[in-house]
C-alpha positions, 0 to 999 in steps of 0.5 A, spaced: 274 665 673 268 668 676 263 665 671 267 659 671 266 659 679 258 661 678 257 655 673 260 651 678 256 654 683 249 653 679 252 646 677 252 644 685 246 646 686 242 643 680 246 636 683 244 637 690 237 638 688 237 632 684 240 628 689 235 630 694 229 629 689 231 621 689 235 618 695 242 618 692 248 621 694 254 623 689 261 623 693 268 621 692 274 622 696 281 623 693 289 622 695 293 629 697 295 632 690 302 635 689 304 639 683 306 634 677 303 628 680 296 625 679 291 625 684 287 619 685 279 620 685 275 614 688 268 615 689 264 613 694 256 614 692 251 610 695 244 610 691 238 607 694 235 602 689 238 598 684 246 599 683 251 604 681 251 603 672 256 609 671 261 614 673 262 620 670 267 625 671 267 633 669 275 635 671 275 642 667 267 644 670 264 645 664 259 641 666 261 635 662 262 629 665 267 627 659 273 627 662 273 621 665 269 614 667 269 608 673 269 609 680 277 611 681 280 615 676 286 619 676 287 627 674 293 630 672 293 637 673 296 642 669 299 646 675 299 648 683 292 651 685 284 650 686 279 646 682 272 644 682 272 636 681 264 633 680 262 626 680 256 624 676 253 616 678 247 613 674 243 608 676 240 602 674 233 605 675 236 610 671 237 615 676 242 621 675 246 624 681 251 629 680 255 631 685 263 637 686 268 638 690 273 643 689 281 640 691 288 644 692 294 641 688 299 644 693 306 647 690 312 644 690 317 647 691 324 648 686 329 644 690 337 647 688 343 647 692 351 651 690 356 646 692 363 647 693 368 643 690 374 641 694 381 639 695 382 631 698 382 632 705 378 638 706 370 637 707 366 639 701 360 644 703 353 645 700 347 650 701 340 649 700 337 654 697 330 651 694 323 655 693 317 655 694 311 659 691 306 657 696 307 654 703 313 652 706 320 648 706 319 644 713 325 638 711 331 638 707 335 631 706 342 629 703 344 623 699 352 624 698 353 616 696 347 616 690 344 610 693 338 614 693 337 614 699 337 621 702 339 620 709 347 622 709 345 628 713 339 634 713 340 641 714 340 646 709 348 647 711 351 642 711 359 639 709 362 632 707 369 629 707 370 624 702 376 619 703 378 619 696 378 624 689 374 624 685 367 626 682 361 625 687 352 625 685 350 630 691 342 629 692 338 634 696 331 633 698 326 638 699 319 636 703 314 642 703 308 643 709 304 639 704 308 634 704 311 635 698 317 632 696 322 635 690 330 633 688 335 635 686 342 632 683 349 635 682 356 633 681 361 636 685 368 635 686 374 633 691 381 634 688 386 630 688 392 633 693 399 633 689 404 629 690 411 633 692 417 632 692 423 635 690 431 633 689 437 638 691 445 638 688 451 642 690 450 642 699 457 643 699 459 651 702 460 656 697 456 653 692 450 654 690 444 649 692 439 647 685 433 645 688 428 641 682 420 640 685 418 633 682 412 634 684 405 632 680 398 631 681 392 627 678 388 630 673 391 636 673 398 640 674 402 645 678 401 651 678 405 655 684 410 653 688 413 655 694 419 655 698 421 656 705 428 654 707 430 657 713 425 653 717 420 659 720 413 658 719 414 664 713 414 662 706 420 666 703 418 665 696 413 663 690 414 661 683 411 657 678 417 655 676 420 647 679 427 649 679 430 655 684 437 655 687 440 658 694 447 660 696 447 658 703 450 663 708 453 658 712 454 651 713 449 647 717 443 643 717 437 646 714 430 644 714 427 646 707 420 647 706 417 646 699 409 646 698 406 645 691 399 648 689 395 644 684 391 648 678 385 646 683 388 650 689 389 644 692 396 644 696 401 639 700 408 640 703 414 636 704 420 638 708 427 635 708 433 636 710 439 639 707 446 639 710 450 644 708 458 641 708 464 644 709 469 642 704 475 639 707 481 644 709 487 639 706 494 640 707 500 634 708 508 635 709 513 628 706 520 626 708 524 622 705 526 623 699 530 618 695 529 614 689 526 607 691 524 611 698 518 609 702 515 617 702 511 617 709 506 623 707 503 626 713 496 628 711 493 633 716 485 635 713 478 636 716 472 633 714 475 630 708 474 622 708 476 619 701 482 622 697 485 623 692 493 623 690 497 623 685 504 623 685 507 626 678 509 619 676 504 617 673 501 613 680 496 614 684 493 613 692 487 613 694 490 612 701 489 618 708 496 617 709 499 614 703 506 611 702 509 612 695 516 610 691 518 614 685 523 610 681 527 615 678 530 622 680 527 629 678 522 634 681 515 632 682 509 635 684 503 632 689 496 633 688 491 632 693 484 632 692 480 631 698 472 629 699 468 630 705 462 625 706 458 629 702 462 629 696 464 636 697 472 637 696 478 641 695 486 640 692 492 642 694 498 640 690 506 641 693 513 639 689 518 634 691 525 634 689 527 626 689 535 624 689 538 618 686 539 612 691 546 608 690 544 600 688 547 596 692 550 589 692 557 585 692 559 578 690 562 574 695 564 566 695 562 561 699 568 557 704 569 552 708 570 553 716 577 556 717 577 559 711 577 567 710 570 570 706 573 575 701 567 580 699 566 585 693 563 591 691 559 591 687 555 598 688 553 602 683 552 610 686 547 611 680 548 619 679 552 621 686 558 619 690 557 614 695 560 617 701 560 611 706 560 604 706 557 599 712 558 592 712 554 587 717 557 580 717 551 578 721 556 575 727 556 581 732 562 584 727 562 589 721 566 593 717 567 600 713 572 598 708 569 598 701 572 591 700 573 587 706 574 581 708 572 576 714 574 570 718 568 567 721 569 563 727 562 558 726 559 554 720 552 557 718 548 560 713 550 568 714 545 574 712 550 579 710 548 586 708 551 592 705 548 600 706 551 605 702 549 611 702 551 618 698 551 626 700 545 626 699 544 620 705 540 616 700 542 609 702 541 602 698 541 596 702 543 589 699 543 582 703 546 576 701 547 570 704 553 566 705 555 560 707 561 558 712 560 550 710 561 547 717 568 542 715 564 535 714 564 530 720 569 525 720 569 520 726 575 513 725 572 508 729 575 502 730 571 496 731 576 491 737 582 494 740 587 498 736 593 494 740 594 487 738 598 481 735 601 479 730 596 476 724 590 478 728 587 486 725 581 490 726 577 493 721 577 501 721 571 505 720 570 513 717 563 515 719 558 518 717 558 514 710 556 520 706 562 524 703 568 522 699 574 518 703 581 517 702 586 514 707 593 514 708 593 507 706 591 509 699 584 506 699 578 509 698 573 505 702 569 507 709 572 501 712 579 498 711 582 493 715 589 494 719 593 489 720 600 493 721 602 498 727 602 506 724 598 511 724 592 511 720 589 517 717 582 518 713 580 525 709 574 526 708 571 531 702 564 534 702 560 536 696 561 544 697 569 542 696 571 542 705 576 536 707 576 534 714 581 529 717 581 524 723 586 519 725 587 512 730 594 509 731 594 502 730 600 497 735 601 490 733 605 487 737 610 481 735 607 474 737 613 471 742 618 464 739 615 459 744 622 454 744 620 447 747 625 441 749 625 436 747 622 437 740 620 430 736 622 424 741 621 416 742 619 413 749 618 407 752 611 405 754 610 407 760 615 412 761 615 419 762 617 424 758 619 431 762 617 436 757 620 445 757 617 450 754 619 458 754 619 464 751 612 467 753 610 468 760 604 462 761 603 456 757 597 451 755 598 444 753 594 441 749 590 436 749 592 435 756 592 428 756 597 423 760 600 430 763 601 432 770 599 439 769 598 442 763 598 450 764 606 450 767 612 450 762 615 444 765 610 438 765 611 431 765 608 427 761 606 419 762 603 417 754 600 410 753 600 412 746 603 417 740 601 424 741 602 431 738 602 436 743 601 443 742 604 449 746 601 455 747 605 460 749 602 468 752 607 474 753 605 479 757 602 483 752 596 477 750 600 475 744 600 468 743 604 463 739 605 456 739 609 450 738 608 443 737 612 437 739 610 430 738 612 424 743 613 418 739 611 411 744 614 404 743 611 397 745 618 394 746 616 392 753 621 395 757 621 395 765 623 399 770 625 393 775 625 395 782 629 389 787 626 392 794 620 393 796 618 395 804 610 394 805 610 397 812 604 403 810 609 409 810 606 410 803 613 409 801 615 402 796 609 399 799 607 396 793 611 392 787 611 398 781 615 396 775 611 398 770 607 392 768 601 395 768 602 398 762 601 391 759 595 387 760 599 380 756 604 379 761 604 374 767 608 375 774 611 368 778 614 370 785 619 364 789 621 364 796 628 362 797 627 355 798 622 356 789 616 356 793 612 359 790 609 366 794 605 370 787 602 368 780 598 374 778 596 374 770 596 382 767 599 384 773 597 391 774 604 393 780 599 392 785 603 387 789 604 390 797 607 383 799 602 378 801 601 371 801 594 368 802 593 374 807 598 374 810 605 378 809 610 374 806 617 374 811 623 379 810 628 376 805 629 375 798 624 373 793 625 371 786 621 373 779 620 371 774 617 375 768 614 373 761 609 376 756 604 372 751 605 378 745 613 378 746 619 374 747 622 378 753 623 375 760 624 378 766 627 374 772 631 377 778 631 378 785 627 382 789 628 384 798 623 385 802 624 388 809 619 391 813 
């Protein structure tokens, strides 16, 4: 080193010289230099005349100017330390000038760091602990996401919390007083924490609770576990085994605490809670104790919500308080099995004596209203003596015989019931209905009065026109006629065999024997005819024609022609009857003359009446005495009051004469006056 350092020095001062000697000036500038990096030389040299043609340069001062050529050139050196750089410019005039520097490629310095891997949740810490051989260390930077860019932190300690698992690139930069930078990568690691779990059985007092861990963690296993399950801060227990198991002391609620460390020592928790349940306290007391009995089982229990029951018989009820039947006689034995809301359970068992139970039953027939019901006993006492015998003929009567009998007082459909019952007071109930049919209805209803004449009736008629009928008469329809006195009776019969009866007296009274007087007779015209009926009470003739009065039983009767007529005679009961006669009138012209007439207006023989009103044919002539002729009247009509021309014919005696155009009779006589 020491001759190189002479060489150098002679070098320089052989290169000083010679710039001196012409005017020109050798020199160069250069970047800082670290170690590993290349440092950049530029010359800077001037020469007087002409141009620079060549730049030469000596690296290793051997005075050689070899190494490189041109006007900026770059070295890389070996190592960190001094060097003696020169610089040899040649001019156009061909003038050589030389010229040294001695530069410093300054240490850099060893960048490193320890890392701790860590656990998710937890930050991880990094230590520089770079060096230097020379100078110093001024600045340290983080890069934790490897994008290069260190300016996540800066510190020689620091820490970083990564939000996942996995693996990270750590880099450290290292800046030295000199500016020189160094870098560093490493990987570190945040593990994953495990996933913890854990399942338990058997939480019901006295057992012993199996607890299984289901914990597991990514990349990697399990390998402690740690348990607490009393709920303090204190972890009582650690295995590597998932599975423990616990007798707890007492029922209750227990916080149990289970932590799982990975094979990284990265550790979770998890609590739950386990009840410890009581099993259920069972018991249960029954009555009844007959076949075909409702058992009513009283449960009483604690803690206990679902059972289980079996009866001996083959059954079973998942009922609190079950009803249960046992068909046949015998000694049973009922177990019960409780489960509480946590499925812990318990089982009592008890034995039954059941005894037979009589069946029941009797026949009886149904029956019209009025007749007795006769019941018989049917009932069976199926292995014990039936002791009593309870009848309820469901109309507020009973009985205790073993065959009653039993008159009811209404129609109806009746629920009669029987209750047997054995030593061992097992009973049997059996009901049946029986039917008192009401006796059919039966109403005669007669359709007019049910008193009346002879040759008239009325019609009966039985309602409802639903049943079979039979009358007295012999006849079977539901309406007859009745023409005869009597009582008349109908039976009527339903379907179920129940006969009723009704009945109506019918009177017919006997029409009355009208007589008449006189019977069949002849009359002249114009002469009347007193007619006589008897026999009845009042009296219509009919028709009333030339009758004074046609309602009484003597009339008299005027006929202008030949007639028929008819009596109706009434009696006092309405009954009619009647009786015809017939009076026969003759045209023979016979009158009744009358020889004195007294017009004087008494009312009494004022007019001349002999009956020739009743023959239009004839012709009147009347004399004086002297055969004056006092009055001509053709078809005179009795109305002659003796007047003559208006005035009144004297007192005295009068002649007439009389004669017909349709007959050969002539009447003549006298006729007195007075007045």
């Amino acid at each position: 080193m020491k001759k190189a350092m002479k060489t150098l020095s002679l070098v320089l001062a052989a290169a000083l010289m010679m710039t001196k000697s012409f005017g020109d000036v050798a020199s160069f500038i250069y970047t800082s230099a670290c170690d590993g990096s290349a440092v950049k030389f530029t010359s800077t040299s001037t020469v007087t005349s002409g141009t620079i043609v060549l730049y030469e340069w000596d690296f290793n001062a051997d005075g050689n100017f070899s190494d490189a050529t041109g006007p900026v050139v770059t070295k890389l050196f070996a190592s960190a330390g001094s060097y003696p750089v020169g610089i040899r410019i040649r001019s156009s005039l061909n003038v050589v000038t030389t010229a040294y520097k001695t530069i410093t490629v300054n240490p850099l310095a060893v960048a490193s760091f320890t890392a701790t891997d860590a656990c998710l949740g937890e930050a991880n810490t990094f230590k520089s602990t770079s060096t230097i051989s020379g100078g110093s260390i001024v600045k340290y930077k983080w890069d934790f996401n490897n994008d290069l860019i260190y300016d996540d932190s800066s510190g020689t300690d620091v820490s970083r919390l990564f939000n996942t698992p996995g693996s990270y690139t750590v880099g450290l930069m290292v800046i030295t007083d000199s500016g020189c930078i160094s870098t560093v990568l490493k990987t570190v690691k945040v593990n994953p924490l495990p996933v913890v779990d854990f399942n338990f059985d058997k939480t019901c007092f006295h057992d012993t609770t199996e607890f299984t861990v289901t914990s597991s963690v990514a990349g990697g296993s399990i390998s402690k576990y740690y348990w607490n399950f009393d709920g303090d801060p204190l972890y009582e227990q650690t295995t590597t085994s998932p599975d423990n198991r616990l007798s707890f002391i007492a029922p209750g609620n227990y916080l149990v605490q289970v932590k799982s460390e990975s094979d990284k020592g990265c550790v979770k928790d998890t609590v739950k809670l386990v009840v410890i349940a009581p099993r259920p306290t069972l018991n249960f007391t029954f009555s009844n104790t007959c076949v075909g009995y409702d058992i009513n089982i009283d449960n009483s229990f604690s803690y206990a919500k679902t059972y289980l029951w079996k009866f001996g018989d083959g059954n079973t009820s998942t009922a609190a308080n079950p009803v249960h039947v046992y068909n046949d006689a015998g000694t049973y034995t009922i177990e019960l099995s409780g489960s509480s809301a946590y499925g812990c359970n318990d089982m009592i068992s008890k034995n039954i004596t059941i005894h037979p139970t009589p069946s029941a039953g009797f026949n009886a027939q149904d029956v019209c209203l009025g007749n007795t019901v006769s019941f018989e006993n049917l009932s069976q006492p199926n292995g014990a003596p039936i002791k009593d015998y309870y009848w309820d003929f469901d109309d507020n009567h009973g009985e205790i015989n073993q065959n009653p009998k039993h008159l009811y007082q209404s129609p109806g459909t009746y629920q009669v019931s029987l209750i047997v019952a054995n030593i061992f007071a097992c009973s049997d109930t059996f009901v049946k209905a029986v039917n008192v049919w009401a006796l059919p209805s039966v109403t005669i209803t007669a359709g007019g009065p049910t008193e009346f004449c002879r040759n008239d009736s009325v019609v009966l008629t039985v309602s409802p026109a639903i049943n079979t009928i039979l009358w007295s008469t012999g006849e079977n329809t539901f309406t007859i006629t009745a023409k005869n006195s009597g009582k008349y009776r109908a039976l009527v019969f339903d379907n179920h065999g129940c006969v009723n009866k009704d009945s109506i007296m019918v009177t017919v009274n006997e029409l009355p024997v009208i007589m008449v007087s006189p019977e069949d007779t002849a009359v002249s015209l114009g002469k009347p005819v007193p007619l006589l009926a008897w026999g009845a009470n009042t009296y219509s003739w009919s028709p009333p024609d030339y009758l004074d009065n046609a309602f009484k039983s003597d009339p008299v009767s005027l006929p202008l022609q030949t007639i028929t007529y008819t009596v109706t005679g009434e009696d006092l009961k309405g009954c009619k009857n009647t009786k015809s006669l017939k009076v026969t009138v003759n045209l023979d012209y016979t009158l009744d003359l009358v020889n004195m007439l007294t017009p004087n207006g008494d009312g009494a023989n004022d007019i001349w009446d002999i009956g020739l009103k009743y023959y239009s044919d004839n012709e009147v002539v009347i004399y004086d005495r002297w055969g004056v002729e006092v009055y001509r009247q053709k078809a005179y009509a009795d109305n002659w009051d003796g007047m003559y021309k208006g005035n009144p014919v004297p007192e005295g005696t009068y002649y007439y004469f009389i004669r017909f155009d349709n007959s050969d009779k002539v009447y003549s006589g006298y006729l007195t006056i007075l007045r």
